[in-house]
C-alpha positions in Angstrom: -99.0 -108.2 13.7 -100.9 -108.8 17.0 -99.3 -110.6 20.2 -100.4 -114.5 20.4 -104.0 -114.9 21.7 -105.0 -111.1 20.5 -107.6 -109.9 18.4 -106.3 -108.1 15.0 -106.3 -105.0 14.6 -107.6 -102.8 11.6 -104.4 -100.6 10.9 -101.9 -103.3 12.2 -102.6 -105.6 9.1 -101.9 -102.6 6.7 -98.2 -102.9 6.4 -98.1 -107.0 5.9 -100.8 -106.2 2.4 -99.0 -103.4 1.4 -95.8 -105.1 1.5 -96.8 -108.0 -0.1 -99.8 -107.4 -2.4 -99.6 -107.9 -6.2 -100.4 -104.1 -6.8 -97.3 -102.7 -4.7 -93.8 -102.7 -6.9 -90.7 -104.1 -6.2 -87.7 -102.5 -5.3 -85.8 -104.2 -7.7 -85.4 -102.6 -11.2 -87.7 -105.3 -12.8 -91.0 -105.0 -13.8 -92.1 -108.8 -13.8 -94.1 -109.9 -10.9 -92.2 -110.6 -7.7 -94.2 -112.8 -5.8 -93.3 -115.8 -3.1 -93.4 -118.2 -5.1 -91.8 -116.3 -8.4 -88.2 -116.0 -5.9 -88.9 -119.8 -4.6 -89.5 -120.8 -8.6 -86.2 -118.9 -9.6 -84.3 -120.4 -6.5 -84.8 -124.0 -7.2 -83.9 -123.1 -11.0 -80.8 -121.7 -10.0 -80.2 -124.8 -8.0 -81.3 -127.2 -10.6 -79.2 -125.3 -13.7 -75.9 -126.1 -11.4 -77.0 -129.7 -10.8 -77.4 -130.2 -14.5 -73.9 -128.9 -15.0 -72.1 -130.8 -13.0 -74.4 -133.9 -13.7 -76.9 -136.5 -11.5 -75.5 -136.0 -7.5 -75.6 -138.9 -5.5 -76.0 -139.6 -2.0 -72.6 -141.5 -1.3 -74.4 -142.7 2.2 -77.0 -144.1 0.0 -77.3 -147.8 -1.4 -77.5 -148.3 -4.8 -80.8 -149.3 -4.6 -82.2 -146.1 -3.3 -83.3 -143.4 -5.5 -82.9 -139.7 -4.4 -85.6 -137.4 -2.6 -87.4 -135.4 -4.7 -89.3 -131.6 -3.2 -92.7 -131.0 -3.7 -91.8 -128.3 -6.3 -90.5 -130.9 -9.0 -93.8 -132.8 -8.7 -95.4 -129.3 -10.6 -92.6 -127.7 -12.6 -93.1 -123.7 -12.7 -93.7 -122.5 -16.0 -90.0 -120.9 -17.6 -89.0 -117.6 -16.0 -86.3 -115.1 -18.1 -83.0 -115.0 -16.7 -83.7 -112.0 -14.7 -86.3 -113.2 -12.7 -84.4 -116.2 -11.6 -81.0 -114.4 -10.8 -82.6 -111.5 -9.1 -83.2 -111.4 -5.1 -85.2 -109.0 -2.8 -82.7 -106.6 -2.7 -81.7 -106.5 -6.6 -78.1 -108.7 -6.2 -77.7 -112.2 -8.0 -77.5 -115.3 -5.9 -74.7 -116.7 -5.5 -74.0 -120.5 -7.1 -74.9 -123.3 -4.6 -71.5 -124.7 -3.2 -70.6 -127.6 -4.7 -71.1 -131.3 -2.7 -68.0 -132.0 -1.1 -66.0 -135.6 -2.7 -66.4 -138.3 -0.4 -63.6 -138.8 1.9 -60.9 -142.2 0.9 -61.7 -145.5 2.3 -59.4 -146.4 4.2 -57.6 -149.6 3.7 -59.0 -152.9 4.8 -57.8 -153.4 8.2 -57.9 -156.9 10.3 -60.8 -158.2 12.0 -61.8 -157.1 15.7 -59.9 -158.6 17.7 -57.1 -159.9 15.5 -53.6 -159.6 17.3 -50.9 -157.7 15.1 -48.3 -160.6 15.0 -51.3 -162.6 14.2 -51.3 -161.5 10.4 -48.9 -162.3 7.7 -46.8 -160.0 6.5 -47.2 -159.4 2.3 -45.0 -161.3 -0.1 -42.2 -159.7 -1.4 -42.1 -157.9 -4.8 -40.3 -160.3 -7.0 -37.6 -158.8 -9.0 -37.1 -160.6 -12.4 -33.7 -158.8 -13.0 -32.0 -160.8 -10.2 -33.6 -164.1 -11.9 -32.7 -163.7 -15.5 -34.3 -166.6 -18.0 -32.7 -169.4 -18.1 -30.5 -169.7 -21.4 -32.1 -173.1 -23.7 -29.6 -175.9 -24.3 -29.3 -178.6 -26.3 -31.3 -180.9 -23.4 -33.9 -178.4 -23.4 -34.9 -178.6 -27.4 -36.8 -181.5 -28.5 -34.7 -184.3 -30.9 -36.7 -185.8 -33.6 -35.9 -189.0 -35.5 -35.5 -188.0 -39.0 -38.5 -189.2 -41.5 -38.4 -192.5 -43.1 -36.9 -192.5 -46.6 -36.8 -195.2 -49.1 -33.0 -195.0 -50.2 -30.0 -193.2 -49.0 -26.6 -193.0 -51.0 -25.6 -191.2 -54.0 -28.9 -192.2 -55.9 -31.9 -194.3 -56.6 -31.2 -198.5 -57.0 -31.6 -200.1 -59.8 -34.4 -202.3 -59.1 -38.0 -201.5 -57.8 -38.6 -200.8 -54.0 -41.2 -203.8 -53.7 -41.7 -207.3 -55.0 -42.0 -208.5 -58.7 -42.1 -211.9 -59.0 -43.0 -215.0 -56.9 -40.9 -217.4 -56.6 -42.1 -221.1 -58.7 -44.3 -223.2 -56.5 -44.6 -227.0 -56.4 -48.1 -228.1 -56.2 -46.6 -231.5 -54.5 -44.2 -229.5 -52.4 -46.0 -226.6 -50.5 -44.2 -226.2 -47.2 -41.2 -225.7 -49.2 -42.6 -222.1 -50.2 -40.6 -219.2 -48.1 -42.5 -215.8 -47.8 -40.9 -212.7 -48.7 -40.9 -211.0 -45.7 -40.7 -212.4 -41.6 -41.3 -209.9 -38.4 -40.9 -211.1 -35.2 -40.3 -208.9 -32.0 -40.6 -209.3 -27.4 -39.5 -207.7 -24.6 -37.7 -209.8 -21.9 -35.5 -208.3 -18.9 -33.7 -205.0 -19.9 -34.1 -205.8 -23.2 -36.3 -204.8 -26.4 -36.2 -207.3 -29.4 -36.8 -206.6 -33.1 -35.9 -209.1 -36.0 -36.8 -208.9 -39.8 -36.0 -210.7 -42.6 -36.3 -209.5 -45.8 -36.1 -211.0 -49.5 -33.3 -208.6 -51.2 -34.2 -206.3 -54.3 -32.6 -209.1 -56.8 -34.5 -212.1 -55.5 -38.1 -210.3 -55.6 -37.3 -209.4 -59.4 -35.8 -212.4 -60.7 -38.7 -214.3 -58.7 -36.1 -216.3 -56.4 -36.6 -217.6 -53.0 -35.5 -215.8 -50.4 -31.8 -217.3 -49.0 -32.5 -216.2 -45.6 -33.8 -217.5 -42.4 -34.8 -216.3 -39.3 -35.6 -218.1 -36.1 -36.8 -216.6 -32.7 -37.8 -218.9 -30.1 -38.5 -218.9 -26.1 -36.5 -221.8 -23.8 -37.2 -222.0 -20.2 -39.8 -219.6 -18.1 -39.3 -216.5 -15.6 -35.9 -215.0 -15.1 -34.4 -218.6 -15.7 -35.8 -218.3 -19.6 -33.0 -218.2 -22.4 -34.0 -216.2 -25.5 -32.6 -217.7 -29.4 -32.0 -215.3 -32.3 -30.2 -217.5 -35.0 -30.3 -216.3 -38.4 -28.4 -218.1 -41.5 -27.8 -217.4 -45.3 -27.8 -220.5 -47.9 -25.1 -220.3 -50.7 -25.5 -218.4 -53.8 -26.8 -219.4 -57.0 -28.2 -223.0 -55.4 -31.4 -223.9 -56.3 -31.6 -225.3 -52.1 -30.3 -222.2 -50.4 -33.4 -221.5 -48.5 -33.8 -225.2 -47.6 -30.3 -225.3 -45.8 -30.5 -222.1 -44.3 -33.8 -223.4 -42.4 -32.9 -226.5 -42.0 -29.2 -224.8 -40.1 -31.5 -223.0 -37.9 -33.9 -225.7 -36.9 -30.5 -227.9 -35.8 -28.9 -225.4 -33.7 -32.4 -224.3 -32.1 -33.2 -227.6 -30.8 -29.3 -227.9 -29.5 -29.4 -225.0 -27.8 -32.9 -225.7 -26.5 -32.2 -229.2 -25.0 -29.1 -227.1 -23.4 -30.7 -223.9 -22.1 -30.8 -224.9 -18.2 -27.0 -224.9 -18.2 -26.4 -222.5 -21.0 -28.7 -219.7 -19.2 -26.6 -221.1 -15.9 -23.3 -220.3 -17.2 -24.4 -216.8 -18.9 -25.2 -215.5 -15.3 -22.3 -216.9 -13.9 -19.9 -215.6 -16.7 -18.1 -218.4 -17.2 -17.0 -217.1 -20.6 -14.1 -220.2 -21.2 -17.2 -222.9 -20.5 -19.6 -221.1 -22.9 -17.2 -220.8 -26.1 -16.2 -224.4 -25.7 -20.0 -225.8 -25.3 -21.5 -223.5 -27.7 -18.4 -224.4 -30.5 -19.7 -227.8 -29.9 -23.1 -227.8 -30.2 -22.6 -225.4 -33.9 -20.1 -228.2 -35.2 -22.8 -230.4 -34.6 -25.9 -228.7 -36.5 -23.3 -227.6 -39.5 -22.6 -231.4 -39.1 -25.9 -233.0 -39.6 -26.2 -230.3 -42.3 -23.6 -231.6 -44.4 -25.1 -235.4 -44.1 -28.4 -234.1 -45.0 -26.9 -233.3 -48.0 -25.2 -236.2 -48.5 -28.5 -237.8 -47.8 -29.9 -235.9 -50.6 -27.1 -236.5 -52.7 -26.1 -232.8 -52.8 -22.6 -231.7 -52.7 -21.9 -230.3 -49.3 -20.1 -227.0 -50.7 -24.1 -226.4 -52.5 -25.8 -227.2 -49.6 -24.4 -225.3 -46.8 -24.9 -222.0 -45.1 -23.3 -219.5 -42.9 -24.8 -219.3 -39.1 -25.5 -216.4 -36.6 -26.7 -216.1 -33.0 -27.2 -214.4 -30.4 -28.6 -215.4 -26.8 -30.2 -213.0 -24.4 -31.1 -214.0 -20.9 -34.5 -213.1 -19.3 -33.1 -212.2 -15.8 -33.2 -208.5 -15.4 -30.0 -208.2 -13.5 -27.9 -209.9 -15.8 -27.2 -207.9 -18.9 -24.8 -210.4 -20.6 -25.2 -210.4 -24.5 -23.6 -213.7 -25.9 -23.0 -213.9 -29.7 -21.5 -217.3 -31.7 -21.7 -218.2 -34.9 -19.5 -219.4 -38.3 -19.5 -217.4 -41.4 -20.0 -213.7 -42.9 -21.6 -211.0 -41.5 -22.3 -208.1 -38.8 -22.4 -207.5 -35.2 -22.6 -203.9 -34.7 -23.1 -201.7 -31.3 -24.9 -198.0 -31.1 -23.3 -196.4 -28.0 -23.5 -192.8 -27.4 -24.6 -192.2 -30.9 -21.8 -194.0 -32.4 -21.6 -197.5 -33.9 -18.9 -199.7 -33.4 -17.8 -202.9 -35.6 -17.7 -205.6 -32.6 -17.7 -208.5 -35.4 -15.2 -211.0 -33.7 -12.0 -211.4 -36.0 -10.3 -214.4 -37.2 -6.9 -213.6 -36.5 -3.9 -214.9 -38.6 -0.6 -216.6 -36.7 2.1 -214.0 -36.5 5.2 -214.7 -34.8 8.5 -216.7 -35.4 7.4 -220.9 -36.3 6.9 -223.3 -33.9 7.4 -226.7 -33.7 3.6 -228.2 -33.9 2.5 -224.6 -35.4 2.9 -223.2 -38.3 5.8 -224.0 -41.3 8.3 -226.8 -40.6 11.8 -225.9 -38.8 14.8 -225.5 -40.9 16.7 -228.1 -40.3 16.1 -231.4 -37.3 17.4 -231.3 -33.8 20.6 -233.6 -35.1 21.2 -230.8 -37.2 20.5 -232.0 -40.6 19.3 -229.2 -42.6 15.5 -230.0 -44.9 15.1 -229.9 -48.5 14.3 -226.7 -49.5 9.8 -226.6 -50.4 9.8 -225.5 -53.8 6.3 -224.5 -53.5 5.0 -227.6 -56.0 1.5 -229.1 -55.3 2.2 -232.7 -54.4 -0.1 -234.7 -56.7 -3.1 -236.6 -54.2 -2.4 -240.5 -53.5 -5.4 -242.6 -55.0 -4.9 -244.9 -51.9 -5.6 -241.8 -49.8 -8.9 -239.5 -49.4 -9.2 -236.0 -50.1 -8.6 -234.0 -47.6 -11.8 -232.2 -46.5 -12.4 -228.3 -47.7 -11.1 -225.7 -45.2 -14.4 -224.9 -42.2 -15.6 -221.7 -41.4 -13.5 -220.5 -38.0 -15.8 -220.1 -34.7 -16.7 -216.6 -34.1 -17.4 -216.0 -30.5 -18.2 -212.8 -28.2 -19.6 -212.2 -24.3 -20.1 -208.8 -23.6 -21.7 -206.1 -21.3 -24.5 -204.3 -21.9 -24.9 -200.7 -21.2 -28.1 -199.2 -20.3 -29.2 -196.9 -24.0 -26.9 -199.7 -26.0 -28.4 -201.0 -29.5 -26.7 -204.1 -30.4 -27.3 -205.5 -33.9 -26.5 -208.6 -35.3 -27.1 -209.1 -39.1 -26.3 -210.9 -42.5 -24.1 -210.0 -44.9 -27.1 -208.2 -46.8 -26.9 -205.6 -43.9 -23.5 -205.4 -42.8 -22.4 -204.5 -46.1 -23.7 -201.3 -47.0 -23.8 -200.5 -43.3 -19.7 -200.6 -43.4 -19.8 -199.5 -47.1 -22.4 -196.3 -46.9 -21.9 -194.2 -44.2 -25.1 -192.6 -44.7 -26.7 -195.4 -43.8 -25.3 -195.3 -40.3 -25.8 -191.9 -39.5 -29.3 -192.5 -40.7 -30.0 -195.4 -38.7 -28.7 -193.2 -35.4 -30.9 -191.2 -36.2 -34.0 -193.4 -35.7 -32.9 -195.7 -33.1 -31.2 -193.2 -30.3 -35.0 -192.3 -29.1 -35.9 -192.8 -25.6 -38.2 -195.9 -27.0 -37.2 -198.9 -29.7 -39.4 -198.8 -32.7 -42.2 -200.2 -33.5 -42.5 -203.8 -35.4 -43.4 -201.7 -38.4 -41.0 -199.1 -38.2 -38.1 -201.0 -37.2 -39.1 -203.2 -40.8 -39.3 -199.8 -42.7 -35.7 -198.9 -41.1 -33.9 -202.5 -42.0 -35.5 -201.8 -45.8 -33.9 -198.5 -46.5 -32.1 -199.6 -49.7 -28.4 -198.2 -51.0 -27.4 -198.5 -54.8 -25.1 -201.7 -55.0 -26.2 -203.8 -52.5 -29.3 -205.8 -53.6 -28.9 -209.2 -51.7 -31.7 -209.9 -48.8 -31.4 -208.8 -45.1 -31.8 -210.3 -42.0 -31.3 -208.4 -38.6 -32.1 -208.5 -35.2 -31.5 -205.3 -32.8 -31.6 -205.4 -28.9 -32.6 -202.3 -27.3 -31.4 -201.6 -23.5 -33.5 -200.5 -20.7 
């Protein structure tokens, strides 16, 4: 090789063709041809072979979006060389395998932004340990109460008669409005209080085809808070072919007494004057059981057939007066749910007890001059023609002012009702059941729930149930 800028020489180009001309041999021990591009060939498959066994490298600096460089070499691959020739160097020792990319180094955690101050950034929440918060244990407020299903009897078996009607009762062509309909709803909302009422023709009456013997009245006196509301209910005698007249007729009288009178009556009720209210409202029910019996003798009826037992009940529409007044003459129930337990809150008739009294009660034995009385032998005296008969024995007054409580059910009823409800206690524990829900019933449910029927007791109900806020 010449110096740069010189002329070659003859002789001095000798030694670069005879070391690498095709016709001179390799040092190595194969016989192949060694050229340039034979050891560049078997580099780049030695290179290759390792990437293929260690899979595709990627440029970790690289986007995804950028494909690797590729050498001019790949663009024409070299035809396939034996092993030999591609392990084989200059000097007859194997090339060693290419080292092996090194792994990218971590990322290191995300740190704050420029300029961010150290007390500037939150400190992470706490791990939270559920062993020191174990799971709260249910209890019996934490599991859903249901009201039990509807049924259609309760008791120790089916009644005897059908669950729905039979028979109409006659009609009188001449004499419509004197038809009564087997079944009344009626229901509101007024203050703190819910109000249902049914009245319902018993399991007897709607086979044999009889009227039904009870009435129902609900009515409205007075508007606002200073409104009085009327539940009166009443039952005609048995086995009188006018039951259902008089039993209407009993509640039409002391509705329009105790509306012409619902100023002072709702007056009194807030002001609990307790003594004023028995004494007007004993009135005003000797007066519509009054003009009851001269209806009948109007009619020509004998009063004993034409008469009829009388409940009610008056709720006041002011919310912040939760007095619940009850009156009334005659058989039946006034019942109170409380705490999942009824209680019997019918107002007795008590008897006298004690030693007699002068002006009370038997006569004394013997006068204040000390003349002893002929002993009573107990022998009915025989009634004086010149004198008339002394008038059958009336009803006693029933009368009660209580308290409400917030979640109290009070229900007043007939004698259809209050039977089996003090004669079957399934019946009670079925009825506290469906009526200790957060909400009253519905209209139809609450009729569904006064219609559950018990074996014996097959005369018709009325009820009305009061539902506290």
């Amino acid at each position: 090789m010449s110096q740069q800028g010189g002329r070659p020489t003859g002789h001095d180009d000798d030694w670069w063709g005879q070391l690498y001309d095709d016709s001179t041999e390799d040092t190595g021990p194969t016989p192949a041809a060694d050229t340039l591009d034979d050891r560049f060939a078997s580099a780049a498959g030695a290179v290759h072979a390792g990437a293929g066994e260690r899979g595709e490298d990627t440029d970790p600096g690289a986007g995804p979006g950028v494909p690797q460089q590729r050498s001019r070499s790949t663009e024409t691959p070299p035809p396939e060389q034996p092993p030999s020739s591609r392990t084989s160097t200059a000097v007859g020792t194997a090339l060693p395998p290419p080292p092996e990319a090194p792994a990218p180094p971590p990322r290191p955690p995300a740190g704050p932004a420029p300029g961010t101050r150290a007390q500037d950034i939150p400190p992470p929440p706490p791990a939270q340990d559920d062993s020191a918060h174990p799971p709260h244990p249910a209890t019996h407020l934490d599991l859903p109460a249901f009201a039990p299903s509807p049924v259609d009897y309760v008791g120790s078996g089916p009644p005897t008669y059908d669950a729905e009607p039979t028979a109409l009762p006659p009609a009188d062509p001449d004499d419509l409005d004197d038809l009564v309909a087997d079944t009344v709803l009626d229901g509101a909302r007024y203050g703190a209080c819910t109000l249902r009422a049914a009245s319902v023709r018993g399991d007897s009456a709607r086979y044999r085809g009889e009227p039904r013997r009870d009435s129902l009245l609900t009515a409205r006196f007075g508007t606002a808070e200073h409104a009085l509301v009327l539940v009166a209910m009443a039952t005609g005698a048995r086995a009188t072919p006018g039951a259902h007249r008089a039993a209407a007729e009993a509640c039409h009288w002391i509705g329009r007494a105790v509306g012409r009178s619902h100023a002072r009556l709702a007056e009194d009720i807030r002001a609990g004057r307790r003594g004023d209210l028995k004494s007007g409202l004993h009135r005003l029910t000797d007066r519509s059981l009054g003009k009851l019996r001269a209806s009948a003798a109007e009619q020509g009826i004998d009063p004993e057939e034409y008469a009829a037992t009388l409940r009610c009940l008056l709720l006041p529409a002011d919310l912040e007066c939760r007095t619940r007044v009850f009156f009334g003459v005659g058989d039946g129930g006034l019942f109170r749910l409380r705490d999942g337990d009824w209680q019997d809150i019918e107002p007795r008739v008590t008897d006298a007890t004690g030693e007699p009294v002068v002006g009370f009660g038997s006569l004394p034995a013997e006068t204040p001059e000390g003349d002893r009385l002929t002993m009573d032998l107990g022998i009915p005296t025989p009634p004086s023609p010149y004198e008339p008969a002394p008038p059958p024995p009336r009803e006693p007054f029933r009368f009660r002012a209580s308290i409400a409580h917030p979640g109290d059910t009070l229900l007043m009823c007939t004698g259809g009702l209050a039977e089996p409800l003090r004669g079957e206690p399934d019946l009670c524990r079925y009825l506290t059941g469906r009526w200790s829900g957060p909400t009253p019933p519905g209209l139809a449910a609450f009729l569904a729930d006064t219609q559950v029927r018990v074996k014996g007791y097959a005369d018709d109900r009325t009820a009305a149930a009061v539902w506290e806020a």
